[in-house]
N, C-alpha and C positions, 0 to 999 in steps of 0.2 A: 573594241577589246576591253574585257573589266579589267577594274584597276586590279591589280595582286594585296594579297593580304600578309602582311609580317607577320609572322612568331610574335613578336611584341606586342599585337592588338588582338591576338587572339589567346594568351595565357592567362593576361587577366583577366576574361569574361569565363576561363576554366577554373581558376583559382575563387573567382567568389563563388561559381558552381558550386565547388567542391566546398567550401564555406556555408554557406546554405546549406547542404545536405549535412553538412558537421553539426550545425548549430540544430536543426530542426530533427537530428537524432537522439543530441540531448534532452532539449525540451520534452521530446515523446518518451527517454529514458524518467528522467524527473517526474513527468506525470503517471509515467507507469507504475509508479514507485507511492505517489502520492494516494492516487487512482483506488490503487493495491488496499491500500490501510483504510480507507473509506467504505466500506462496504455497509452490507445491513446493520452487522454489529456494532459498526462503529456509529451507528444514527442512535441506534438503541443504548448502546452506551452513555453515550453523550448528554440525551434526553434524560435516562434514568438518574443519573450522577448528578443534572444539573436539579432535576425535583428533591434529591436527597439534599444535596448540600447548598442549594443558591447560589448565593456570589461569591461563596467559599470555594467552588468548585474551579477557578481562575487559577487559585493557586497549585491545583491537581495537574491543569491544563500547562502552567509557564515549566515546572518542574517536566513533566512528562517531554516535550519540546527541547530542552536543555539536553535528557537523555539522550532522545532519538538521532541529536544532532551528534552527539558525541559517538554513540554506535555507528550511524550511517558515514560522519566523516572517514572513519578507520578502513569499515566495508569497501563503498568507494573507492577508497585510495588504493589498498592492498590490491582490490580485484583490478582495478582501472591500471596500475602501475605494471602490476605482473602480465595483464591480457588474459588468465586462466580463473576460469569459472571456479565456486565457493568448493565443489564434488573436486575439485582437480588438485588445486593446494591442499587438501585436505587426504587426499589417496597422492599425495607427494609427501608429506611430512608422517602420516601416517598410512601404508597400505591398508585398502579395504574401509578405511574410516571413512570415505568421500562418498563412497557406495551406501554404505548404512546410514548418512548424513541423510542422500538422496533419496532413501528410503522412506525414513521420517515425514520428510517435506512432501515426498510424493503421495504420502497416504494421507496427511493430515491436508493436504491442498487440496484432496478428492472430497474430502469429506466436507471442507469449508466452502466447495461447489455447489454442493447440492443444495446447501443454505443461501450462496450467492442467486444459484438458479431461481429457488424459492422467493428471493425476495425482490426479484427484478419480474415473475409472476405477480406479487403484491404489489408494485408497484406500477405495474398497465391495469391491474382491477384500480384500482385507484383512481388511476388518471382516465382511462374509458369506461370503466365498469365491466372490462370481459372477464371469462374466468379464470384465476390464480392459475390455473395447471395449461391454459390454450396458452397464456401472457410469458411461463415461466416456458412452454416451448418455442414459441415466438422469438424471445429476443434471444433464446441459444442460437437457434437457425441466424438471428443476426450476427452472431459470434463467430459461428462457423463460419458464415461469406466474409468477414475481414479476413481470416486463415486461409481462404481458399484464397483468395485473388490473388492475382500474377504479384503482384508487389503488397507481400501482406504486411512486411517491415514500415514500407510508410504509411499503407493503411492503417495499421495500429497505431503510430505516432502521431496522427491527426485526429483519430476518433477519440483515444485520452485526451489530448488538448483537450480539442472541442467540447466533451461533453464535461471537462473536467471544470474548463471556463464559463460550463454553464451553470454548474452547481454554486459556482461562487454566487455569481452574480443573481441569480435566486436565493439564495440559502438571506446575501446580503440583503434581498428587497423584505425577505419577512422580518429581517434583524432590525430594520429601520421602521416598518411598521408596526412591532411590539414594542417598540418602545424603550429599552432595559436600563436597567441604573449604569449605566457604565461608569459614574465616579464609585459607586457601592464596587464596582467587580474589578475597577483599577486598584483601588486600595486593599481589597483581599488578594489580588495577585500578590500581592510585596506582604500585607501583613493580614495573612486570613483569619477569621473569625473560627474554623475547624480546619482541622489537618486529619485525611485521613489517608493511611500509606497504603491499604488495601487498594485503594480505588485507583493511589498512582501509581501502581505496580502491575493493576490491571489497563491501566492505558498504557503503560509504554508496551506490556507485552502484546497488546491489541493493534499498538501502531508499528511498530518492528520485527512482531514474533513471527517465527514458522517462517515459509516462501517470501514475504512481505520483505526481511530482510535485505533478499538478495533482486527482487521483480528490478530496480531500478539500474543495480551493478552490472548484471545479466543482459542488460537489452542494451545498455552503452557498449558495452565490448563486440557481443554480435553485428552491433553495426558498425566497428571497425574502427574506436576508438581508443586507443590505451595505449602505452606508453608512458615514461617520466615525462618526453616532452606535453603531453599533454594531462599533466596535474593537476594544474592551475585550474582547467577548465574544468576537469574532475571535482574539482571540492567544490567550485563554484557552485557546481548542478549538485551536488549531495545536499550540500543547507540549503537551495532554495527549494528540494524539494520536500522536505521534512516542513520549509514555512509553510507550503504551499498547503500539505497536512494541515499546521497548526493553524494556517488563517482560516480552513474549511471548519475546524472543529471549535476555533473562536465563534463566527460567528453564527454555527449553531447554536455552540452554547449560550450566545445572546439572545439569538430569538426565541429559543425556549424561555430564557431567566427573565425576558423582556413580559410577556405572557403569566410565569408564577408569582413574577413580580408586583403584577396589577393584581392578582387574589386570585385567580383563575384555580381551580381543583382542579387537577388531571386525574381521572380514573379512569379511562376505556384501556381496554386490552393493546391499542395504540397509541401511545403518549404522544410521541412526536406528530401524528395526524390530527390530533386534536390539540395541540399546540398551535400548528400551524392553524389549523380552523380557526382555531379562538382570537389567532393572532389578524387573518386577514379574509374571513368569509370561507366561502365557496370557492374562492379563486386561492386562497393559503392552499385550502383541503388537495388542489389540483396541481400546486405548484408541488406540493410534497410529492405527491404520486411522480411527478419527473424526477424528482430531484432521488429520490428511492430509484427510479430504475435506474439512474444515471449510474447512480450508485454502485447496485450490484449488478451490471451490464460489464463496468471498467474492473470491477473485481471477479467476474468469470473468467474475464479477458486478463485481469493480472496473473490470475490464480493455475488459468491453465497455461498460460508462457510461461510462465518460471517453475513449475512444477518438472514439462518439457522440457526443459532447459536442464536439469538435473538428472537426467535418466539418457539425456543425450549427450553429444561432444561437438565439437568446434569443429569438427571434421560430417559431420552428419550434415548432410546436404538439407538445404532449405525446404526444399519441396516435402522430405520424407518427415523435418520437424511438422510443421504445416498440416499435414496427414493427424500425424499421432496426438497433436493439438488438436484436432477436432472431433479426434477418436476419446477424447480425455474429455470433452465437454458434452458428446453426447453420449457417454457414459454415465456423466455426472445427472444430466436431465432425464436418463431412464432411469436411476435408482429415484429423481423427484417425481418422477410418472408414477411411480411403483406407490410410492409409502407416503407423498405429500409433500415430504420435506427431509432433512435428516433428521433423525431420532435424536431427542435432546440431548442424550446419555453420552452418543457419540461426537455429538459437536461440545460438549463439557471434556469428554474426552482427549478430542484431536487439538482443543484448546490448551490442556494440558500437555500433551506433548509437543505442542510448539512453544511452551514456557523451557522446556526441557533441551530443544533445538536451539535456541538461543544463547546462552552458552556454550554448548561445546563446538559449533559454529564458529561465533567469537573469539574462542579462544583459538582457534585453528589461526583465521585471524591475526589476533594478536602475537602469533606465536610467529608467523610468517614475516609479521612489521619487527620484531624486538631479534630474531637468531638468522632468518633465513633469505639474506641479500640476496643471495643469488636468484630467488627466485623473479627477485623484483629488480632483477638487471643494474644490478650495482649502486641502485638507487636508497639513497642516506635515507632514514625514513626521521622524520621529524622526532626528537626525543619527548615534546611537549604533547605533540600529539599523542604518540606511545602513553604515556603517562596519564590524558582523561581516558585513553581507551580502556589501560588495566584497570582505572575507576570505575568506568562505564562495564567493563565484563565480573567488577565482584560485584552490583548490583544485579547485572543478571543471573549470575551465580544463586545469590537471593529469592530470585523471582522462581527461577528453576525449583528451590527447597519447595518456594509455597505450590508448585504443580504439582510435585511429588507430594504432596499432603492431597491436591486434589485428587491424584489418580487412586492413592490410598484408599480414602472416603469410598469413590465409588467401587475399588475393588472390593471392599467390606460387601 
């Protein structure tokens, strides 16, 4: 006869189950978030800022970080505490505003696909040599099978990890083999040698703006975490995934500044590839090409979750999001089939309107933490917090003017 088993010995082998699966939602929420802000633009960013300004560009990078932390705590919280997605609070405090919100993000997310597409094609020419438009259908079709399989929630939680872990730990090997001043780049974080507020207004909105905001809020809730009781763990995953940003975009910036630091020229149509070249052979030249698809592989896969995420509801069954996610990525890779890439006009474009997104997102936001408990189940909202948030939304407020000056321009 087998022995019987208690209730007792068998709830805690469910309780850490169920623990595990909490904690490894996070992570894959965090990185999704991380993942998100890291795409082509943000290499090319990076690269560019760090040849303009050196080791002044540290102090673009600690400021930018400060922000994002401040915006994502609020996000986070508000969505995490209420359990209603950013379209939802927003078509609750105002009808119809969550809709036109969704709108925004859904078009400007389509548009910053076809560049993710494009650059995760750049990035297998790269690393194998095949060509940009096989490379950029290539790793869709790999995007698509995370969304297709039975369990595409954990799927996606491990493939951010994973390739998100890889980026580090690459990005860090060429950081250590270029060399960089880092007492030069520690002392300009605290007292720079140039301050330019263009560049830091163009990194927060690059690391926060548009879908990016919410990729990380969005994909904790779906997988069944929110509530006040679960706060603590909330804010937890919001800063460490903003450092998680800021350690990737450290130490880019090192292993470029490591490279211009030695006298190195960069001129080719690809800074960061000949960065990396210069920095470590033939084998930099190939780690970039990974390090680029990882790139914008996690940002197809941010870009088209949370896009989905806004045009759907908490009630729309998994299987039929999973569809329309895949209906939203090879869409994105026929119009990169078509034209090569997106037209610059409209990724300047869709950039600006996610300067624009930013704000009145935010302030939905904000507006939910400071008058409308109810939504947030009776739940006190921290007054300290309230208060960098209203800081952190009149700088995007800010950022918003300088978009509308961009969309301006190109309407002229």
């Amino acid at each position: 006869m087998s022995p019987s088993v208690s209730p007792t010995t068998v709830k805690p082998d469910k309780t850490k189950r169920l623990k595990n699966k909490h904690r490894g939602a996070l992570l894959g929420a965090m990185f999704l978030m991380a993942t998100s802000a890291v795409g082509p633009g943000f290499i090319v960013q990076t690269t560019t800022f760090t040849v303009q300004l050196g080791a002044a560009f540290a102090f673009a990078i600690l400021v930018s970080i400060l922000v994002d932390i401040a915006v994502q705590l609020n996000v986070w919280r508000v969505i995490g505490v209420s359990g209603k997605r950013a379209q939802e609070l927003a078509n609750t405090v105002l009808p119809g505003a969550g809709w036109f919100l969704a709108a925004l993000i859904f078009l400007g997310g389509l548009v910053f696909n076809v560049g993710n597409v494009a650059g995760a094609g750049l990035g297998l020419n790269v690393l194998l040599g095949i060509d940009p438009l096989l490379g950029g259908i290539l790793s869709a079709a790999v995007a698509i099978a995370i969304f297709l399989s039975k369990r595409a929630g954990l799927a996606l939680d491990k493939i951010v990890v994973v390739l998100g872990a890889i980026m580090i730990i690459l990005i860090g090997y060429v950081a250590i083999v270029s060399q960089p001043p880092l007492g030069e780049a520690i002392k300009n974080a605290v007292i720079p040698d140039n301050i330019d507020f263009l560049i830091i207004t163009t990194l927060i909105g690059g690391t926060i703006g548009g879908y990016i905001t919410y990729a990380g809020a969005h994909r904790m809730i779906d997988a069944g975490i929110s509530g006040p009781e679960n706060v603590g763990e909330i804010t937890r995953s919001s800063v460490l995934g903003i450092i998680i940003t800021g350690v990737i975009r450290v130490l880019l910036f090192l292993a470029i500044l490591g490279v211009v630091a030695g006298g190195v020229a960069l001129t080719s149509d690809n800074l960061a590839a000949e960065a990396f070249q210069s920095a470590a052979g033939e084998l930099g030249f190939r780690v970039f090409g990974v390090i680029l698809w990882a790139a914008s592989i996690t940002s197809v896969i941010g870009a088209a979750y949370t896009s989905i995420s806004f045009v759907t509801t908490q009630k729309t069954s998994p299987r039929v999001r999973s569809i329309a996610t895949c209906v939203f990525i090879a869409v994105s890779t026929l119009v990169f089939s078509l034209i090569g890439q997106a037209p610059a006009t409209l990724l300047i474009m869709a950039g600006a309107v996610n300067g624009l997104i930013l704000p009145v997102g935010f302030a939905v936001i904000i507006w939910v933490a400071w008058r409308r408990r109810d939504l947030l189940g009776g739940y006190v909202y921290p007054k300290w917090l309230l208060i960098i948030g209203v800081l952190a939304w009149l700088l995007t407020v800010f950022l918003g003017y300088q978009s509308l000056g961009g969309l301006a321009k190109l309407w002229v």
